[in-house]
C-alpha positions, 0 to 999 in steps of 0.5 A, a space after each residue: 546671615 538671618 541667623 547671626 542677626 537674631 543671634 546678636 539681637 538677642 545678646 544685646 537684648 540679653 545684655 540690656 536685661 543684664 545691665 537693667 537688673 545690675 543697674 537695679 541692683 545697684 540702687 543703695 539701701 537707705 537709712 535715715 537716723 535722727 535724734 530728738 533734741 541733740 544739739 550741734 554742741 552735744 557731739 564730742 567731735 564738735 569739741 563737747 567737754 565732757 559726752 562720750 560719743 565714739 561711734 558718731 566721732 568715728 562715722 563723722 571721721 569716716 563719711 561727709 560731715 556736714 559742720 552748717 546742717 539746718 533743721 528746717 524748724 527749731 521744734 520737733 514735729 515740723 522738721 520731721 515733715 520736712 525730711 518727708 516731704 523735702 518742703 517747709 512744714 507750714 506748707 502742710 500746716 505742720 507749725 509746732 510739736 503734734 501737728 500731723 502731716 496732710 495725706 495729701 503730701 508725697 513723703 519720700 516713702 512713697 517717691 522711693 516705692 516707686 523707685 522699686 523700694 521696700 520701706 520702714 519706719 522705726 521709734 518716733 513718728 510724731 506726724 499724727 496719731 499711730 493707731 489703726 484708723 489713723 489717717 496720718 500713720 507710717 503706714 498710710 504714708 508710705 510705709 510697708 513695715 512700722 514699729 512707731 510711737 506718737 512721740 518721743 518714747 523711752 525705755 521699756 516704750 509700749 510701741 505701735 507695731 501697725 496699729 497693734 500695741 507691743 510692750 517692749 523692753 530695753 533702752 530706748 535708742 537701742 529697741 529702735 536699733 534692734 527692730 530695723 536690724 531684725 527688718 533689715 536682716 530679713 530683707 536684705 536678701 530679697 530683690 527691693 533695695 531697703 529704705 529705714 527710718 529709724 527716729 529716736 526718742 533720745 534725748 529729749 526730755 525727762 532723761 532717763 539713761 539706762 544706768 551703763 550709759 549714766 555711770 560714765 558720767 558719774 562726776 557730772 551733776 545727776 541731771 547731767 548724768 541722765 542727759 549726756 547717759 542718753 546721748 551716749 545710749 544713742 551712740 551705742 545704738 547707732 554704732 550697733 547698727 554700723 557694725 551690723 551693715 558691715 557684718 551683713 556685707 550691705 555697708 558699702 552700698 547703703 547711705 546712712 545720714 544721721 542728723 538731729 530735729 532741732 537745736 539744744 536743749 536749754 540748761 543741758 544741751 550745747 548748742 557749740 556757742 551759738 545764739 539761742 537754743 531749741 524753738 528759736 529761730 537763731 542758730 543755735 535753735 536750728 544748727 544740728 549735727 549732720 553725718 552721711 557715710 555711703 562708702 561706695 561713693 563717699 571712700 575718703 572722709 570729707 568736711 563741709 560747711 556748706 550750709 544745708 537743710 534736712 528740707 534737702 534730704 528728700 530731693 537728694 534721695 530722689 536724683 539718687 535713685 532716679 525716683 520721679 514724682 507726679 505733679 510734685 509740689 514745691 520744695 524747698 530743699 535742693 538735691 545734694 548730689 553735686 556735693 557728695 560727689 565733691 563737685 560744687 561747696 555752694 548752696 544753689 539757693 537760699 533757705 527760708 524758716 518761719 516758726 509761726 506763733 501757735 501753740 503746739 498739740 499735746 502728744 502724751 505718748 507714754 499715756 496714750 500707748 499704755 490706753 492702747 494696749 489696754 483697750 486692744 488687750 480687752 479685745 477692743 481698739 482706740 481711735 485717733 486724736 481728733 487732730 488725726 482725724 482732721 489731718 486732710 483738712 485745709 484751712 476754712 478761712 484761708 489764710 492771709 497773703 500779707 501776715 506773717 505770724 512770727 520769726 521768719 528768717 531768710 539766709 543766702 550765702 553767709 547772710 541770714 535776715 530774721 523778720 519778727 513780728 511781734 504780738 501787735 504785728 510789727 515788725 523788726 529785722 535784723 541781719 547777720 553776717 554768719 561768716 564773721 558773727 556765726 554767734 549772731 551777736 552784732 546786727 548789720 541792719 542798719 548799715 547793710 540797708 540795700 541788702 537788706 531790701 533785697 533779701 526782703 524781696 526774696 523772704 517776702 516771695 518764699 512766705 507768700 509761696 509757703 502759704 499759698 501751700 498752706 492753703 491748699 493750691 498745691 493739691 489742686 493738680 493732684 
């Protein structure tokens, strides 16, 4: 009798070990790819005229497609924090183009390190400065393997490969594409699920498309054949890197989420009929196209018009894979779970966006990789931009609880509620009802005033709670 209990204790211990380790095997790999400057408009599949993208038609086709994705800013730099950190990017003083993000953050390198994974960053980084003594590099945020650039980079790019300056050649969405498969190839075999970052330089501005890409668009005027040759390059680069998940056996099992930093590029960039264009705070400044295939939990393709953030990629990640996070500051976006699964169309809370009035950090990639291998060729190294440097620093004096530089804007549900403060301080609203006016052309203000009050209540709470952040009280537990 002794002997049957010890032998049935250690099966369902055996078993327990054996559902543990399936259970961790089944943890799926993730890869996160986003443009630099593609607007919601410069996709064939949301009805561009002319570019040629077959390979995001057919992932758009297959996965979730996401028709009302926000990035968190209308610039660079503050929507990629987002995506590390699932909160707004004043939270850590991250305002404009070349700010870097604080050490102080958790990034989602780190929560899913926890979570058992092994992670990679690759192509643009732009959240500080990528050489050796940085503070604010992939690698002090979380990243086991980085092949990076401070800023957007083009073809032939000089990269950062851990501090270590790499001259490359070849189109540049495609040099991203082909370190992440050479990491992913000699990972996937190992016991850590992957986690990707791969982060274009395309096709922000100057456009130079490799000349395969360029020649499809040989009728367009030659500034347009640079920046839709660059979009296309992109979609070749990405559909490589779909047709390679499969052919490694890890497609099914892997979410990849494509998405963009900000709206479209003026004079070149669609932004799909909506109002203004990349660094506005208006739709067509934040509206970006937004795929995610995961063929083991999403097997039918669906369309979504719920509205939702890249400040919502990071919290997804964690319910997903179970990560918890330690003392984790307030976020602002919310997990997605419920809609991949197909259960809820409704976004559980409202989404805040505040473009403060700065000026931006120059980040001349290209000059400053080009010093690095200079100097590292010598024998020597470089240090980090003095802004790099200073990446922990909070802010000596604090900012004010009750002014709020430049356009804010509030939506809950179909209705959005811009503050814009002007250079004297005042302020002016305006509201829109974005399941009627997605154009933001007819203001509801001054008819909706009870709405109005009290969408104000809930902006005015969420700056407060942002620069409470800004200031450094959410450190304080850690």
């Amino acid at each position: 009798m002794r002997n049957n209990t010890v032998l049935n204790l250690m099966s369902v211990l055996l078993l327990g070990g054996l559902v543990s380790q399936a259970f961790a095997a089944d943890k799926p790999n993730i890869i996160l790819v986003m443009a630099d400057d593609q607007g919601w408009g410069d996709m064939a599949y949301n009805g561009h005229p002319v570019v040629k993208t077959p390979n995001f038609d057919a992932a758009a086709a297959a996965g979730l497609r996401f028709d009302r994705f926000y990035a968190a800013a209308p610039v660079c730099s503050p929507t990629r924090a987002s995506v590390m950190t699932g909160r707004h990017p004043n939270r850590m003083g991250v305002f404009k183009w070349g700010y870097p993000m604080r050490p102080q953050e958790t990034t989602i390198a780190e929560a899913l390190k926890t979570a058992g994974y092994t992670t990679s960053h690759f192509g643009k980084w732009h959240l500080g400065s990528v050489r050796n003594n940085s503070p604010a590099h992939p690698g002090r945020n979380g990243f086991d393997e980085w092949f990076s650039a401070p800023n957007f980079y083009d073809n032939d790019a000089v990269m950062s490969r851990r501090g270590k300056a790499v001259q490359t050649k070849g189109e540049s969405s495609m040099l991203a594409i082909d370190a992440a498969l050479e990491w992913i190839r000699s990972e996937k075999d190992g016991e850590q699920p992957l986690f990707a970052v791969v982060w274009f330089g395309s096709p922000h501005s100057p456009h130079r498309a490799a000349e395969e890409d360029r020649m499809l668009y040989d009728d367009q005027p030659k500034n347009m054949q640079h920046f839709l040759g660059e979009v296309t390059g992109m979609d070749r680069a990405f559909g490589k890197l779909r047709n390679a998940l499969g052919d490694l056996g890890i497609r099914d099992n892997t979410i990849l989420w494509y998405c963009s930093d900000n709206g479209a590029l003026p004079k070149v960039g669609s932004t799909g009929g909506h109002r203004g264009n990349k660094g506005k705070v208006y739709e067509g400044g934040l509206l970006v196209p937004a795929i995610l295939e995961w063929p083991a939990r999403i097997p039918k393709p669906r369309t979504t018009k719920m509205r939702s953030s890249t400040c919502d990629i990071y919290p997804t990640l964690l319910e997903i894979v179970g990560a918890k996070v330690k003392n984790q500051a307030p976020l602002d976006g919310v997990s997605l779970v419920s809609l991949i699964d197909g259960d809820v169309e409704e976004r559980s809370r409202p989404m805040g966006f505040w473009d403060y009035t700065t000026r931006g950090i120059s980040t001349p990639s290209a000059t400053w990789m080009a010093d690095l291998l200079k100097a590292q060729v010598a024998g020597g190294d470089l240090e980090p931009h003095e802004s790099s440097q200073k990446a922990a620093e909070l802010p000596n004096p604090k900012y004010p609880m009750d002014e709020f530089p430049g356009h804010a804007a509030w939506i809950d549900g179909d209705w959005k509620l811009h503050r814009i403060t002007d250079k004297k301080g005042t302020v002016k609203w305006e509201l829109y009802d974005l399941a009627t006016d997605a154009a933001e052309k007819t203001d509801s203000a001054a008819r909706e005033k009870s709405r109005v009050e009290q969408m104000r209540k809930g902006l005015d709470a969420w700056l407060r709670s942002v620069t409470r952040s800004l200031n450094g009280e959410d450190y304080a537990a850690n």
